[in-house]
C-alpha positions in Angstrom: 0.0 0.0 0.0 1.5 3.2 -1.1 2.0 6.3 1.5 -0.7 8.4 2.4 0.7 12.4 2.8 -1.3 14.7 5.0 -1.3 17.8 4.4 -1.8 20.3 7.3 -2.7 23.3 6.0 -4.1 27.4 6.9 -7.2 29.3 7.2 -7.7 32.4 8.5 -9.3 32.7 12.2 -8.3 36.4 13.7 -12.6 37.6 14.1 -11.3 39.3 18.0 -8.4 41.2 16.3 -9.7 44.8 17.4 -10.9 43.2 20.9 -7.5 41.9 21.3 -5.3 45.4 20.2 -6.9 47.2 22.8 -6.4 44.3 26.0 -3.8 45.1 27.8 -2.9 40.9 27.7 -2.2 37.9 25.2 -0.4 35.2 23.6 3.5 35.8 23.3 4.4 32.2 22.8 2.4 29.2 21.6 3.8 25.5 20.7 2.4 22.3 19.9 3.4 19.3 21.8 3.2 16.1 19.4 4.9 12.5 20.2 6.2 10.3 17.6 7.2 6.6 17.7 7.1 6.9 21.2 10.2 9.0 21.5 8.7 11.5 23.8 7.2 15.0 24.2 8.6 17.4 21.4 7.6 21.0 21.8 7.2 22.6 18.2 7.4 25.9 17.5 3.9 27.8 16.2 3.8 31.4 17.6 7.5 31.7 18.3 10.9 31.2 17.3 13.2 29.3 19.6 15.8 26.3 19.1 12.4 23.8 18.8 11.6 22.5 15.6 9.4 24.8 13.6 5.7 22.9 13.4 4.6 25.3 10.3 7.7 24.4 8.0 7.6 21.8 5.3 7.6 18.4 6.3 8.2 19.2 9.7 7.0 15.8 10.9 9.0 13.6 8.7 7.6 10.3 7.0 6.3 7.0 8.8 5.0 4.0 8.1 2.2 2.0 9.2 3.5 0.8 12.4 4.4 4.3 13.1 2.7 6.4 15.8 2.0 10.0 16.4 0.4 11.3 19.5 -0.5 15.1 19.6 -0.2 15.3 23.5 -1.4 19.1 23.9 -0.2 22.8 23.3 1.6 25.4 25.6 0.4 29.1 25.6 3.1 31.7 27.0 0.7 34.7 28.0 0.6 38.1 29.6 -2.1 40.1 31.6 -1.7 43.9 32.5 -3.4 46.4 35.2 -7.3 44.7 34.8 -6.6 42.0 32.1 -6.6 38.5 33.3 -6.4 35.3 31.4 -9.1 33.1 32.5 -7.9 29.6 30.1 -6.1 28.5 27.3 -6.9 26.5 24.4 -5.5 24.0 21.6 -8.1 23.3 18.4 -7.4 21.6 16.0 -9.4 19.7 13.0 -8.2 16.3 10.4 -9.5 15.5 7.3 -9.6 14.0 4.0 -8.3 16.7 1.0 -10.9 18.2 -1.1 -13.9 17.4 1.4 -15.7 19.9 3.5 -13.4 20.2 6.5 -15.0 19.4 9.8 -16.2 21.2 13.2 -12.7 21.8 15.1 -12.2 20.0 18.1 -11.0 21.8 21.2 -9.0 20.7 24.0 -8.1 22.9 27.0 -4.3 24.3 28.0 -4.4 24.5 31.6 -2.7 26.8 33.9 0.8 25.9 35.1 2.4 28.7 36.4 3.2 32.5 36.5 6.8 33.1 34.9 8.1 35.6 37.7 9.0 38.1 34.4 7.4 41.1 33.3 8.2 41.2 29.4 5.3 43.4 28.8 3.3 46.9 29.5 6.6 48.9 30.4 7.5 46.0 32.7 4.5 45.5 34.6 2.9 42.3 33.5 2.3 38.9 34.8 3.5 36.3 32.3 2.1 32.7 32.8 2.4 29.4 31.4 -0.2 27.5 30.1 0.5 24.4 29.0 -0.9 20.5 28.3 1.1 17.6 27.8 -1.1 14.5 28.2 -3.9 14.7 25.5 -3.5 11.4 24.2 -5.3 12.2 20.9 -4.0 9.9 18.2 -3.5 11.8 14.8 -3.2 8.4 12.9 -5.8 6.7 14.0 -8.8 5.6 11.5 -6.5 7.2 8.6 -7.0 5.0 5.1 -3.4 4.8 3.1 -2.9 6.6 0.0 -5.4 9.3 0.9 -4.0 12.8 1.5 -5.3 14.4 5.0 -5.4 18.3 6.1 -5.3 19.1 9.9 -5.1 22.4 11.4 -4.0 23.6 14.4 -4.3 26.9 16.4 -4.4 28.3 20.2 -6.4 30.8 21.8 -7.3 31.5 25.3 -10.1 33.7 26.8 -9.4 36.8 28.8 -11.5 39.1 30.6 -10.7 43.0 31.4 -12.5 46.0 32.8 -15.4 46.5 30.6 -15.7 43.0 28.6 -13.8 40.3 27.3 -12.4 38.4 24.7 -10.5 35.8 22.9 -6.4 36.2 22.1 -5.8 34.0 19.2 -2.0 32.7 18.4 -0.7 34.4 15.4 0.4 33.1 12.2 -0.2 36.4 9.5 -3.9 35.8 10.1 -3.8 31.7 9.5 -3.4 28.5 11.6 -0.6 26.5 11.2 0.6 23.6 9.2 2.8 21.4 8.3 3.4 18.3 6.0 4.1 14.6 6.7 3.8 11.2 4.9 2.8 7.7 5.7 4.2 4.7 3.5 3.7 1.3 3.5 7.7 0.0 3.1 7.2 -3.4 4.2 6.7 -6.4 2.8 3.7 -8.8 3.8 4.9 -11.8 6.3 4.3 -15.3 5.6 2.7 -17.2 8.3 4.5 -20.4 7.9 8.1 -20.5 8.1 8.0 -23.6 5.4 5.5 -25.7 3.3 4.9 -29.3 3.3 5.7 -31.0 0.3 2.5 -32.6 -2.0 2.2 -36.1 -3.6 0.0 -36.7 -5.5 -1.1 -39.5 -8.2 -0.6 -38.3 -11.7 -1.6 -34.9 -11.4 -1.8 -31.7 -8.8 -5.2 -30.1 -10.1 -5.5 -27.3 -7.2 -3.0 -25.5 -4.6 -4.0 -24.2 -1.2 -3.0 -20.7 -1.0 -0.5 -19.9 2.3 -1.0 -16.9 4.1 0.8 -13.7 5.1 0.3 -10.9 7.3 0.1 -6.9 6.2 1.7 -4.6 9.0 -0.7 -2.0 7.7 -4.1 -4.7 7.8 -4.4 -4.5 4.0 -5.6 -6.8 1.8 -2.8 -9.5 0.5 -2.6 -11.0 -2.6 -1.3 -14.5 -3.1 -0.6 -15.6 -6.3 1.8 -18.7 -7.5 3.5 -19.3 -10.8 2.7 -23.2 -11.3 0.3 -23.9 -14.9 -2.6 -26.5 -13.3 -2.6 -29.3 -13.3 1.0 -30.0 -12.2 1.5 -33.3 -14.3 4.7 -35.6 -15.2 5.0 -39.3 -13.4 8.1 -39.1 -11.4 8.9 -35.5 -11.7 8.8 -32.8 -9.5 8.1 -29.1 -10.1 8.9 -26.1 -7.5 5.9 -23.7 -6.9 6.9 -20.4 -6.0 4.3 -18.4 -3.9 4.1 -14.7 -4.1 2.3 -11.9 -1.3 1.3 -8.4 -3.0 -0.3 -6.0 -0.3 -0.7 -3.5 -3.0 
């Protein structure tokens, strides 16, 4: 079965822009915490630019096959609140499907407080800076995914913040756009036989049918056994070697 490439791509989700220019608070920071082949958390860069790998650049996330996994395990959000501004939560959304259909209802899942950041980066040196951040989401980004079908997801953080006379909704931003990335799924191994050997099979005068062996697909496809003998197999006193052959696509 031939690789699947998803395809995460951008739209544009900045409604609270004028709400947010006038809050004395925000989103400095945001990253995207993803887990793959069970290596451990990786923090990914979205609103920010540090020594992480950058989640929005091409191909970010590499290729895998189907016995790979990849876990998107939560966000952080690095905020700020001034004078009456507080930042009541934080959230990561974020949406998968199939290229070309209409794109789903996004999915939210929260980015809880951690801690404040004992700096003041912002308002003239006044703010409170916090950390926001989720690490055990568990949601699994390859799961129910068909091969060679190209996938979009997209990805963005906000988090909700209340000041004197209203409140609001800070978005992450990326120029107006969630962010994205690209990554690929292959199929790059072959299908297993079951047995380790085959019994050898007399018969008198002719072989007019062959039992098919079977193999296992690591990505649960459908295998395809074929064999290269012409039925029947005749010829007193002679023997002919079948060779048996697994296609998972």
């Amino acid at each position: 079965m031939k690789g699947v490439r998803l395809i995460l791509s951008a739209i544009a989700l900045f409604a609270f822009g004028n709400i947010a220019s006038n809050a004395q608070s925000g989103i400095f920071e945001s990253y995207l915490v993803l887990n793959k082949d069970n290596s451990g958390n990786v923090f990914y860069d979205l609103q920010a630019t540090t020594a992480n790998p950058d989640f929005n650049a091409p191909s970010a996330l590499g290729t895998f096959d189907c016995s790979s996994t990849l876990i998107l395990n939560g966000a952080e959000n690095k905020t700020y609140k001034c004078g009456t501004d507080n930042i009541t939560n934080g959230w990561l959304s974020y949406r998968i499907y199939e290229q070309g259909t209409t794109p789903p209802v996004f999915t939210t899942t929260q980015i809880f407080y951690t801690s404040d950041d004992l700096t003041a980066l912002h308002c003239g040196g006044t703010s409170n800076d916090q950390t926001w951040q989720t690490t055990g989401a568990n949601i699994n980004v390859l799961a129910g995914l068909s091969v060679n079908t190209t996938y979009v997801i997209e990805v963005f953080t906000h988090a909700d913040f209340t000041y004197t006379s209203g409140s609001g909704t800070h978005y992450a931003n990326n120029g107006g756009a969630n962010y994205s990335t690209t990554f690929s799924i292959d199929d790059t191994t072959a299908p297993t036989p079951d047995a380790v050997s085959l019994s050898d099979i007399t018969a008198e005068c002719e072989v007019t049918s062959l039992t098919a062996p079977t193999a296992t697909d690591n990505c649960g496809g459908t295998v395809t056994v074929s064999h290269n003998a012409t039925l029947p197999i005749s010829g007193e006193g002679t023997t002919t070697i079948v060779t048996w052959t697994y296609d998972d696509g």
